[in-house]
mmCIF file of the N, C-alpha and C atoms, coordinates in Angstrom:
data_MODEL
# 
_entry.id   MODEL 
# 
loop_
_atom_site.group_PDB 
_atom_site.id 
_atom_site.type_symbol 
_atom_site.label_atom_id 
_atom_site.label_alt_id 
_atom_site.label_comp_id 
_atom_site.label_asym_id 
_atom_site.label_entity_id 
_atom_site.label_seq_id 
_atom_site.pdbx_PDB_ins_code 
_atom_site.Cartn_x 
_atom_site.Cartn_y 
_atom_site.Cartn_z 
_atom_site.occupancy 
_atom_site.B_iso_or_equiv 
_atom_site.pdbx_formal_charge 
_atom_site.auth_seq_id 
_atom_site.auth_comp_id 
_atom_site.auth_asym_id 
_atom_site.auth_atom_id 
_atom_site.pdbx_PDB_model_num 
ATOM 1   N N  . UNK A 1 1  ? 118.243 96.637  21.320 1.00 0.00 ? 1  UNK A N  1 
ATOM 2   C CA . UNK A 1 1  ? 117.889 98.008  21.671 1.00 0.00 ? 1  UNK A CA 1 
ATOM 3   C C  . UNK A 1 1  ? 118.065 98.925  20.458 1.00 0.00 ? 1  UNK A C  1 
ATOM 4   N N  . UNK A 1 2  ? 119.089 98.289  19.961 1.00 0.00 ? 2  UNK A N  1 
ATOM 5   C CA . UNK A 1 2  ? 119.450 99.536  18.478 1.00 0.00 ? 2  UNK A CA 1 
ATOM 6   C C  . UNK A 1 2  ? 117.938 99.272  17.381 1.00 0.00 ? 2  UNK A C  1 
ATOM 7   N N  . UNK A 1 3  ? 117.797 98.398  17.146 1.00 0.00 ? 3  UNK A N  1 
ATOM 8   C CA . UNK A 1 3  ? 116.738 97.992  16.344 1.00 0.00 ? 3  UNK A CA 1 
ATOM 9   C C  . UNK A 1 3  ? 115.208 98.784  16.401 1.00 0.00 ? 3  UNK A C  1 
ATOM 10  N N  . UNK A 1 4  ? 114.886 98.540  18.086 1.00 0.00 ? 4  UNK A N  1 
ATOM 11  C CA . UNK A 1 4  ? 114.168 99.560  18.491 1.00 0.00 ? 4  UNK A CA 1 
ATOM 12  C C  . UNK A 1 4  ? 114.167 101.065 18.230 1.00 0.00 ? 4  UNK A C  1 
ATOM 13  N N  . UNK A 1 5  ? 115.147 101.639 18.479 1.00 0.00 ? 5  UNK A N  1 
ATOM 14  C CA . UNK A 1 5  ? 115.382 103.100 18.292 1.00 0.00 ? 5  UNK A CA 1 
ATOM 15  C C  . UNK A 1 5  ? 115.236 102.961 16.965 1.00 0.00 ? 5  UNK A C  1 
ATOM 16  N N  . UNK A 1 6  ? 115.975 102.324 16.160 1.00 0.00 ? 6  UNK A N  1 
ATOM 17  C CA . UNK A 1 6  ? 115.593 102.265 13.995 1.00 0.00 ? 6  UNK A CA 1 
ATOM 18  C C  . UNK A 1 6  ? 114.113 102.412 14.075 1.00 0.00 ? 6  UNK A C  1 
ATOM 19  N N  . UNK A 1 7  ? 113.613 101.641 14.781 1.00 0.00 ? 7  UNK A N  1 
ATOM 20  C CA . UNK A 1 7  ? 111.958 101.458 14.183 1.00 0.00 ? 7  UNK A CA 1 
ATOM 21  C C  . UNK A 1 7  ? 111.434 102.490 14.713 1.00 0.00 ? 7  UNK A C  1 
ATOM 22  N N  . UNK A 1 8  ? 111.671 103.333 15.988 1.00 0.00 ? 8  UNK A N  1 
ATOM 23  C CA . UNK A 1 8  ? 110.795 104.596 16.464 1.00 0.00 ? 8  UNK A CA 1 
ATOM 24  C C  . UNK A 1 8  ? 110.998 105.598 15.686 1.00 0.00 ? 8  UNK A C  1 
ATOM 25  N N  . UNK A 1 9  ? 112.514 105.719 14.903 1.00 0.00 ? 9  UNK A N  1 
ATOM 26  C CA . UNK A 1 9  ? 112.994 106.890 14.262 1.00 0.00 ? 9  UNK A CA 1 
ATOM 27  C C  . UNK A 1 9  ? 112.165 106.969 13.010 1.00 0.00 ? 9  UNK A C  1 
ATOM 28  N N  . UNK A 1 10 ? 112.120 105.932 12.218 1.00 0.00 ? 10 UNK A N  1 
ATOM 29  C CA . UNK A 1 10 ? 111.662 105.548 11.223 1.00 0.00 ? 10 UNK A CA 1 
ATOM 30  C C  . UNK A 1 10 ? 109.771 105.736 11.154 1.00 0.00 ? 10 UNK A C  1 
ATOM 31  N N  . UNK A 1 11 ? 108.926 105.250 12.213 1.00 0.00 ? 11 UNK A N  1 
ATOM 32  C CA . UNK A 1 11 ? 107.816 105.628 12.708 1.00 0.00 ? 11 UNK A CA 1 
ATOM 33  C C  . UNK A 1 11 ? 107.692 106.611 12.725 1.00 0.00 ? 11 UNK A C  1 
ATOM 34  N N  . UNK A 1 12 ? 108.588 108.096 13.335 1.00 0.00 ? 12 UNK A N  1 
ATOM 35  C CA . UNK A 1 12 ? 108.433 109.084 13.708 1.00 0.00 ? 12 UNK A CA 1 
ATOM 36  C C  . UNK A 1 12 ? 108.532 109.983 12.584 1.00 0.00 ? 12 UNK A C  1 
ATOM 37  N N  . UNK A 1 13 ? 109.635 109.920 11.651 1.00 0.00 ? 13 UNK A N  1 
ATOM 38  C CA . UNK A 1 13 ? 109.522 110.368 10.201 1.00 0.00 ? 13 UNK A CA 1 
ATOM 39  C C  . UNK A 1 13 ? 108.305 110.208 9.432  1.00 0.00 ? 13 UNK A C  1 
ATOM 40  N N  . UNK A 1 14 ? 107.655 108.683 9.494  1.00 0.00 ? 14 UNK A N  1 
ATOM 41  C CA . UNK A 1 14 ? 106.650 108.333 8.649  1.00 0.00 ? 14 UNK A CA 1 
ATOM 42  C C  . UNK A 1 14 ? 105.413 109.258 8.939  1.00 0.00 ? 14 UNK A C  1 
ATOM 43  N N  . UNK A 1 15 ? 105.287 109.546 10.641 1.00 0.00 ? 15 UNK A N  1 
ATOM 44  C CA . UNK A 1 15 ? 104.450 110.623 11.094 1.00 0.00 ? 15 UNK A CA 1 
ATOM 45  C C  . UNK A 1 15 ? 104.592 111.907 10.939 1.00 0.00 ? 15 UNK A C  1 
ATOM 46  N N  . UNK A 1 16 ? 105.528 112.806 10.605 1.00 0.00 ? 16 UNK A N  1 
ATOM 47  C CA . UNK A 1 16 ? 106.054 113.617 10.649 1.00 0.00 ? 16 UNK A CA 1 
ATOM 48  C C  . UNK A 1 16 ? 105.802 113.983 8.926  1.00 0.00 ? 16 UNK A C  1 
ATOM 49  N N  . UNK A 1 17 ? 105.777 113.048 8.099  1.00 0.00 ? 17 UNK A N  1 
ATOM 50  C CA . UNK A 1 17 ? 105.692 113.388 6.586  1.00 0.00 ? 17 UNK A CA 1 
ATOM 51  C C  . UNK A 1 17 ? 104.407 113.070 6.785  1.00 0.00 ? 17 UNK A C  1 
ATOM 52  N N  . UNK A 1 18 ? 103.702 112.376 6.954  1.00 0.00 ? 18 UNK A N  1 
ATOM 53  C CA . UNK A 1 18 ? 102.190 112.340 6.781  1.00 0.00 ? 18 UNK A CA 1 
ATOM 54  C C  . UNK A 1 18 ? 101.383 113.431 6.843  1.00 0.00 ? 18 UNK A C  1 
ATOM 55  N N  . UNK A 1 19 ? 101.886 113.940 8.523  1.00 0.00 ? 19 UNK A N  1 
ATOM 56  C CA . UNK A 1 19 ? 101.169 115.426 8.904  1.00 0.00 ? 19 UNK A CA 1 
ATOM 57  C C  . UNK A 1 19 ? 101.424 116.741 7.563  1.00 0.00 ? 19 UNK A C  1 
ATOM 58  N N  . UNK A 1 20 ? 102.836 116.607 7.082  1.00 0.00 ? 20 UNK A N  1 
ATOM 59  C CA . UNK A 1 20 ? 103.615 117.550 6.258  1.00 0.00 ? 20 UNK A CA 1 
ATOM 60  C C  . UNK A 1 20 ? 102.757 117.549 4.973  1.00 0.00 ? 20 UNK A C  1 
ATOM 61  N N  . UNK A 1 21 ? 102.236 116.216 4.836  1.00 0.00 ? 21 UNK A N  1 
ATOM 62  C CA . UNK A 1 21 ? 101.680 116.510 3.200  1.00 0.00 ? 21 UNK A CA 1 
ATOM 63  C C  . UNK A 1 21 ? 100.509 115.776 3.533  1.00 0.00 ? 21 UNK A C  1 
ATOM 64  N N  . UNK A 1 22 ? 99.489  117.078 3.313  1.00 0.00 ? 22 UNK A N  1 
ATOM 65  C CA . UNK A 1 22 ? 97.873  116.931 3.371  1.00 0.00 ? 22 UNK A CA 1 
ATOM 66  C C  . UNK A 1 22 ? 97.168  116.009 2.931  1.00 0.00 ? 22 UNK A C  1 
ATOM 67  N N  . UNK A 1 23 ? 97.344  115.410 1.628  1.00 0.00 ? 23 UNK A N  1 
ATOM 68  C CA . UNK A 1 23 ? 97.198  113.665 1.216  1.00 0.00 ? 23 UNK A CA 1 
ATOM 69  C C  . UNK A 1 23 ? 97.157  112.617 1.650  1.00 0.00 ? 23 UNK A C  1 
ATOM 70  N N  . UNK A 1 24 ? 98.426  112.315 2.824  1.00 0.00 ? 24 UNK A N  1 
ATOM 71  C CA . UNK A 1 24 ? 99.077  111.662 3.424  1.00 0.00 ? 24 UNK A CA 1 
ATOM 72  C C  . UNK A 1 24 ? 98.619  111.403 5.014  1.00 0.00 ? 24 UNK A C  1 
ATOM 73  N N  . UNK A 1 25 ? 97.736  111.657 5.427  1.00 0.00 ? 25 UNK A N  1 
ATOM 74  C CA . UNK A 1 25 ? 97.477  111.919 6.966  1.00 0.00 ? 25 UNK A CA 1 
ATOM 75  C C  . UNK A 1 25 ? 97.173  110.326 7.436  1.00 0.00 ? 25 UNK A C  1 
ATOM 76  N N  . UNK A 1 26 ? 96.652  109.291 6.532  1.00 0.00 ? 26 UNK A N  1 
ATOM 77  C CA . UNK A 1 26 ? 96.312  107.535 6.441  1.00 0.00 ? 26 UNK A CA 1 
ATOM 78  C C  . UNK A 1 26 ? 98.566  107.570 7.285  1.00 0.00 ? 26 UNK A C  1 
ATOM 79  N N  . UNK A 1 27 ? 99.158  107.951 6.844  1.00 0.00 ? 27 UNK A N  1 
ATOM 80  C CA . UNK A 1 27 ? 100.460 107.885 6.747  1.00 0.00 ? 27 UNK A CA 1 
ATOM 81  C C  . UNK A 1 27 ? 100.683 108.718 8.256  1.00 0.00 ? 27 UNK A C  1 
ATOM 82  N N  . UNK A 1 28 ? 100.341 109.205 8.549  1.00 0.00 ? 28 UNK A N  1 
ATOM 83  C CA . UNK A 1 28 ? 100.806 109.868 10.043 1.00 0.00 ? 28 UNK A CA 1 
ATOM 84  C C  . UNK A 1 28 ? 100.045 108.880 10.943 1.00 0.00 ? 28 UNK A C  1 
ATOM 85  N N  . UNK A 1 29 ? 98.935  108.765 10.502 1.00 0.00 ? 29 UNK A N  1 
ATOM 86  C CA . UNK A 1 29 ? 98.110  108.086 11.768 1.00 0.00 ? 29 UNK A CA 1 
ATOM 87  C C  . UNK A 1 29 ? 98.730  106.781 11.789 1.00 0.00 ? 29 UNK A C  1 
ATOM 88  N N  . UNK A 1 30 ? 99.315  105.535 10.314 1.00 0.00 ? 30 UNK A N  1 
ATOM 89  C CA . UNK A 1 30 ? 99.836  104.376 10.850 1.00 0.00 ? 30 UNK A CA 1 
ATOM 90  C C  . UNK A 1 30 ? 101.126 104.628 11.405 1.00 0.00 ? 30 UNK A C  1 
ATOM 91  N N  . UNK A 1 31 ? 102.456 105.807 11.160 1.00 0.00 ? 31 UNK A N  1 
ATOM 92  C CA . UNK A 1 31 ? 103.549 106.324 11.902 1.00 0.00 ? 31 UNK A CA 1 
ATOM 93  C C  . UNK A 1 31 ? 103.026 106.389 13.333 1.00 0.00 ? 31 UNK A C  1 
ATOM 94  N N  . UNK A 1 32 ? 102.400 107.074 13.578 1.00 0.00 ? 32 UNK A N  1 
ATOM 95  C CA . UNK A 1 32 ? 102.240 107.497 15.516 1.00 0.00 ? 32 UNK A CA 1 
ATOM 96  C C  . UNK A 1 32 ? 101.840 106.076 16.144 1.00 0.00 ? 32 UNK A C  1 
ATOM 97  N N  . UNK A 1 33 ? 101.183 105.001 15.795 1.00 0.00 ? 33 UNK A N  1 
ATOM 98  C CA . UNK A 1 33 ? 100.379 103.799 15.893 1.00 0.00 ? 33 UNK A CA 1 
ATOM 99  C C  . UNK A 1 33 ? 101.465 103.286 15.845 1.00 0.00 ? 33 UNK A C  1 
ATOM 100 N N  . UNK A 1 34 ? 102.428 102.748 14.977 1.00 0.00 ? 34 UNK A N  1 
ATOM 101 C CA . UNK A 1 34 ? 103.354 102.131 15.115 1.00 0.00 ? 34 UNK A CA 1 
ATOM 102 C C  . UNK A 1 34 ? 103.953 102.586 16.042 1.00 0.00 ? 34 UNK A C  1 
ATOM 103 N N  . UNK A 1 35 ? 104.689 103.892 16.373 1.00 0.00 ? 35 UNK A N  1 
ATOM 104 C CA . UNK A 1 35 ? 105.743 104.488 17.016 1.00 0.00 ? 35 UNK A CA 1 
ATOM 105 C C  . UNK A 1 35 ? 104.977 104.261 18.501 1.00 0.00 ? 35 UNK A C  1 
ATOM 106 N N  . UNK A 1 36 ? 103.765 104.320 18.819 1.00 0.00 ? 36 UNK A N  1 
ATOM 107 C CA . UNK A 1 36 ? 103.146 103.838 19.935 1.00 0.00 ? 36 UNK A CA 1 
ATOM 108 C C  . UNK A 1 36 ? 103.856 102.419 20.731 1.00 0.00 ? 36 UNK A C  1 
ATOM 109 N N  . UNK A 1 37 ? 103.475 102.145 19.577 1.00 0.00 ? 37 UNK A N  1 
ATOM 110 C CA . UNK A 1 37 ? 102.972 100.313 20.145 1.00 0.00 ? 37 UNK A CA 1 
ATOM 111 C C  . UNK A 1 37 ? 105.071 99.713  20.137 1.00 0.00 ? 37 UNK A C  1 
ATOM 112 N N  . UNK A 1 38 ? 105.823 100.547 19.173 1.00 0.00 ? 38 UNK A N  1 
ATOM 113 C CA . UNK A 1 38 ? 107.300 99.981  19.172 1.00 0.00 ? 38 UNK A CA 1 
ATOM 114 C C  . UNK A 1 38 ? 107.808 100.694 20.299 1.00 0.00 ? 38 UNK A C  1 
ATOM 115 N N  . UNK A 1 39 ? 107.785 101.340 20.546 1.00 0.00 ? 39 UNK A N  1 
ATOM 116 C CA . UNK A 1 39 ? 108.061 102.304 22.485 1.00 0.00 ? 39 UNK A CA 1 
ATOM 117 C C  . UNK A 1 39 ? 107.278 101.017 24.196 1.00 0.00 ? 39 UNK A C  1 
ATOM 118 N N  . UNK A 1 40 ? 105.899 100.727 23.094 1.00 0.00 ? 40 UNK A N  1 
ATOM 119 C CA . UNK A 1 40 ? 105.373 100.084 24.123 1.00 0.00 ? 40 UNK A CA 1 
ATOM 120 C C  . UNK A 1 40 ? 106.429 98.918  24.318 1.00 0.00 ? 40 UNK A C  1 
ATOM 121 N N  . UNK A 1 41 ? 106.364 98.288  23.384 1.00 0.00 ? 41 UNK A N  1 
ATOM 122 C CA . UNK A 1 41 ? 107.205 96.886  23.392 1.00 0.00 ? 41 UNK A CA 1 
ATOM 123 C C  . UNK A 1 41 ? 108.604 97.094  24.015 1.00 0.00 ? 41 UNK A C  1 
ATOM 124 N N  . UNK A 1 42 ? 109.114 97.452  23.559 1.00 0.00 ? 42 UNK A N  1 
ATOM 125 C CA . UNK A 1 42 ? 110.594 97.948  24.145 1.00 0.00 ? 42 UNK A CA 1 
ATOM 126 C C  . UNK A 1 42 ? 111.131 98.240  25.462 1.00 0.00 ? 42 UNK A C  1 
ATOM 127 N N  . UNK A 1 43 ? 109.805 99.385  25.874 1.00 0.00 ? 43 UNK A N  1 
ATOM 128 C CA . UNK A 1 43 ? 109.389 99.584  27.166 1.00 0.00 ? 43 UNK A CA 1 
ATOM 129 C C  . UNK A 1 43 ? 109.596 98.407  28.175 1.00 0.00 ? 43 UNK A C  1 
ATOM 130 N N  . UNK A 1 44 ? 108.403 97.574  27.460 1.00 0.00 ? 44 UNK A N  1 
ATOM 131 C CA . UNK A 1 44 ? 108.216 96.021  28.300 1.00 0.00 ? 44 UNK A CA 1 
ATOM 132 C C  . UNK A 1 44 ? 109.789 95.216  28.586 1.00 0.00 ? 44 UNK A C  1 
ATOM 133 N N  . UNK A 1 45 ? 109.568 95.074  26.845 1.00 0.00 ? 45 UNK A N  1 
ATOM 134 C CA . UNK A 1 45 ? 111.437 94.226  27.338 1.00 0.00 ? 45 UNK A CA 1 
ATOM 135 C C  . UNK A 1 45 ? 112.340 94.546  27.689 1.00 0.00 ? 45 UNK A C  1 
ATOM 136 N N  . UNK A 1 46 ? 112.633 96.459  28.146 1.00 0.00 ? 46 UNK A N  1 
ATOM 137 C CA . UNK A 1 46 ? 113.378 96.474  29.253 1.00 0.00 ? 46 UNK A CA 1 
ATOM 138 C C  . UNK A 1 46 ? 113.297 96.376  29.995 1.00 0.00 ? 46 UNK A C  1 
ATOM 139 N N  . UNK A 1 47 ? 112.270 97.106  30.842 1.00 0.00 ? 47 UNK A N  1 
ATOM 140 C CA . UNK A 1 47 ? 111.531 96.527  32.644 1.00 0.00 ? 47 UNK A CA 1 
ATOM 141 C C  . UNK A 1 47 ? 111.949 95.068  32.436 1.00 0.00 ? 47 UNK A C  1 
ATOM 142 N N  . UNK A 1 48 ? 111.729 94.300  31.556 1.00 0.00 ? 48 UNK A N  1 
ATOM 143 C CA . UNK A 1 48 ? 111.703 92.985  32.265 1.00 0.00 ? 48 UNK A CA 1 
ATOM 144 C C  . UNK A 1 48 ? 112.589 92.052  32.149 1.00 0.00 ? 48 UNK A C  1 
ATOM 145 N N  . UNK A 1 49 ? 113.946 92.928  31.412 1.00 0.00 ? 49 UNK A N  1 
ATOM 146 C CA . UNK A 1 49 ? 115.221 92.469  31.538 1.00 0.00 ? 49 UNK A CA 1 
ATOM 147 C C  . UNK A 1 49 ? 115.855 92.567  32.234 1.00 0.00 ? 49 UNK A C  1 
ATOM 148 N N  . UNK A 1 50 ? 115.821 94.023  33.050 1.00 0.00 ? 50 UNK A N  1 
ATOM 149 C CA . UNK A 1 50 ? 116.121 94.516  34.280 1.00 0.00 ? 50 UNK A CA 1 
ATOM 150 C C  . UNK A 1 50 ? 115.569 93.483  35.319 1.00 0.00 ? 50 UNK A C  1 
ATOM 151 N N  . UNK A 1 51 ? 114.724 92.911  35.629 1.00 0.00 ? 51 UNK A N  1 
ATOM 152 C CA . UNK A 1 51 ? 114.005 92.698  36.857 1.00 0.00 ? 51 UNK A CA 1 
ATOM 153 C C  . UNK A 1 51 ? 114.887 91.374  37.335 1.00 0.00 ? 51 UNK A C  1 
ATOM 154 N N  . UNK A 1 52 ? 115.268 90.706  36.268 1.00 0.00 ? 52 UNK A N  1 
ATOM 155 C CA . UNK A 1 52 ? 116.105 89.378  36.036 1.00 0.00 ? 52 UNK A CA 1 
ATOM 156 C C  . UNK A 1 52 ? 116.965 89.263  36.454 1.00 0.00 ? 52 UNK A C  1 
# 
């Protein structure tokens, strides 16, 4: 679970500087994409640790 939260925080910065510097927007769009899809996953493997 800790690992997860590293990688959303880390995603979320990468998005967060992308938007910040006008150059950089290739850099927000793979941050939010990642930070998507590492929420998705996480998501999953808790529901379905719980269910167990």
């Amino acid at each position: 679970m800790g690992l997860i939260v590293g990688l959303l925080i880390i995603w979320l910065i990468l998005a967060v500087l992308g938007f910040a510097v006008k150059g950089l927007f290739w850099l927000a769009i793979i941050g939010l994409v990642l930070f998507v899809a590492t929420g998705a996953i996480g998501w999953i493997r808790r529901r379905g640790s719980i269910k167990s």
